[in-house]
N, C-alpha and C positions, 0 to 999 in steps of 0.2 A: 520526608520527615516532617512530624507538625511542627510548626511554628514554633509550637513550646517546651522543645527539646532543639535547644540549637546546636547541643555538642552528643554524641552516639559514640561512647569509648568502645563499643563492641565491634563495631562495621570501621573504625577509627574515620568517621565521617565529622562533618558541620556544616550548617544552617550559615548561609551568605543575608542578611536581612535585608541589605542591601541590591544586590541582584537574584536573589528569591531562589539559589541555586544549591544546592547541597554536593560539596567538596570535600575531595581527602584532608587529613588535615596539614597535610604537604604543602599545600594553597593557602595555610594561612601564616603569616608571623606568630613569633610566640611570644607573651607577653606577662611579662609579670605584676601588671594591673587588674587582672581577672582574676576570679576563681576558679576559673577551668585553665586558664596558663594560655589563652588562644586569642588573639585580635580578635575583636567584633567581627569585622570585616575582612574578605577575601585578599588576597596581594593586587591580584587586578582590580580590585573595587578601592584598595588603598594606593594603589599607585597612578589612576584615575583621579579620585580624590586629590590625591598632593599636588598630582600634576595643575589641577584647574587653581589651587593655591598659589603654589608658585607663578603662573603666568599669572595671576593678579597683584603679586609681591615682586613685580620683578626688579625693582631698584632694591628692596629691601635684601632681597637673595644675593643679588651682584655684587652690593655692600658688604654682608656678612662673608662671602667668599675671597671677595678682597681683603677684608681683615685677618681674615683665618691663614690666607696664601702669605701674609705679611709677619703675621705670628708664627709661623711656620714654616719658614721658605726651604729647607731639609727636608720637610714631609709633602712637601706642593712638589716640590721638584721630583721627588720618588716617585708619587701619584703620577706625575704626568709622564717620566718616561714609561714607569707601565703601562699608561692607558696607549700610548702614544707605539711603543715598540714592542710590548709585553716582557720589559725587563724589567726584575725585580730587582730591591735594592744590594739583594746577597749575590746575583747574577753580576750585577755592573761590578760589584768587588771583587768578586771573582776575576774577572773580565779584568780589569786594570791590575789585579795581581798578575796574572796571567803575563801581559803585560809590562812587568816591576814598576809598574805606577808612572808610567810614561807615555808618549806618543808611540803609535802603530807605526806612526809613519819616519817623525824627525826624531823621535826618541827624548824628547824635552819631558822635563819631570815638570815642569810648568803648564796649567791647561788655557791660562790668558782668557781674554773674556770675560762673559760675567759669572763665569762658574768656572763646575767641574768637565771634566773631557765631555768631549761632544760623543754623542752613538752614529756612527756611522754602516749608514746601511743601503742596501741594493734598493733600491726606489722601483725596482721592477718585481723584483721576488721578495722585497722587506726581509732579507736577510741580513742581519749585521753584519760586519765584516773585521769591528773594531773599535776603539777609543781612540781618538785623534783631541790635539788640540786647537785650539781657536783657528791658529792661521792655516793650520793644516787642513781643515774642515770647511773654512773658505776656502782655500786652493781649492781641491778636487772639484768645490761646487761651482765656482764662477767657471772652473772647464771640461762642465757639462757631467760629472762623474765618467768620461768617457778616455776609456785606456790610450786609442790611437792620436788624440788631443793632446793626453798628457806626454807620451812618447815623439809628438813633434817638436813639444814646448823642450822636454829634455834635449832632441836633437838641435836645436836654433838656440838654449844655450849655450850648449859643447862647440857649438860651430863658430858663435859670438863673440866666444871666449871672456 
């Protein structure tokens, strides 16, 4: 494509100026600063771009995300168990209705801590298995999440009296 046709509504192609490449236009963001509706630039040639931005901004970025996670900490917290377990925030609701908005385990309507229920999950398959709270979610972890652990501790209770 020449140069001087950077968007082809017919082939739904565009002109990258940037790496000299001519892309669907799948490849580019859309944008409402143009007159054809398409970033200058390809995704990879803008996600490039950003990137060499940001690692030269980087106290300003960590700043800004700090502020935002502070202004936000209901939308931080969401974000990150998504990113974190791929649970969305209609999922976790679910999940604790499910639940009646209690521990899995002790059944306390309290999650303790610095929040809401903990997600608990298989650290081998990353399957959830539950919402637990604070102390419950320590338990299992300081004994290894590991069932015949927990069933000796049960038995050296019972036996302790």
């Amino acid at each position: 494509m020449p140069r001087g046709q950077p968007l082809d509504l017919s082939t739904g192609t565009k002109h990258c100026p940037r790496c000299e490449t001519v892309k669907p236009l799948s490849e580019f963001y859309k944008s409402k600063s143009t007159t054809h509706g398409y970033q200058v630039y390809c995704k990879t040639c803008c996600a490039v771009r950003h990137d060499g931005w940001r690692r030269k901004n980087l106290a300003k970025t960590r700043e800004a995300s700090r502020k935002w996670r502070e202004e936000n900490p209901d939308l931080a917290k969401d974000h990150k168990r998504k990113s974190v377990y791929g649970l969305s925030l209609g999922e976790y609701e679910a999940l604790l209705h499910k639940q009646n908005g209690r521990c899995a385990i002790c059944s306390s309507p309290t999650a303790g801590g610095r929040g809401g229920f903990h997600v608990d999950h298989c650290h081998n398959t990353k399957r959830i298995r539950g919402l637990l709270c604070h102390r419950c979610n320590l338990g299992i972890g300081q004994l290894n999440h590991d069932p015949s652990v927990l069933e000796a501790a049960i038995r050296y209770l019972a036996e302790a009296g």
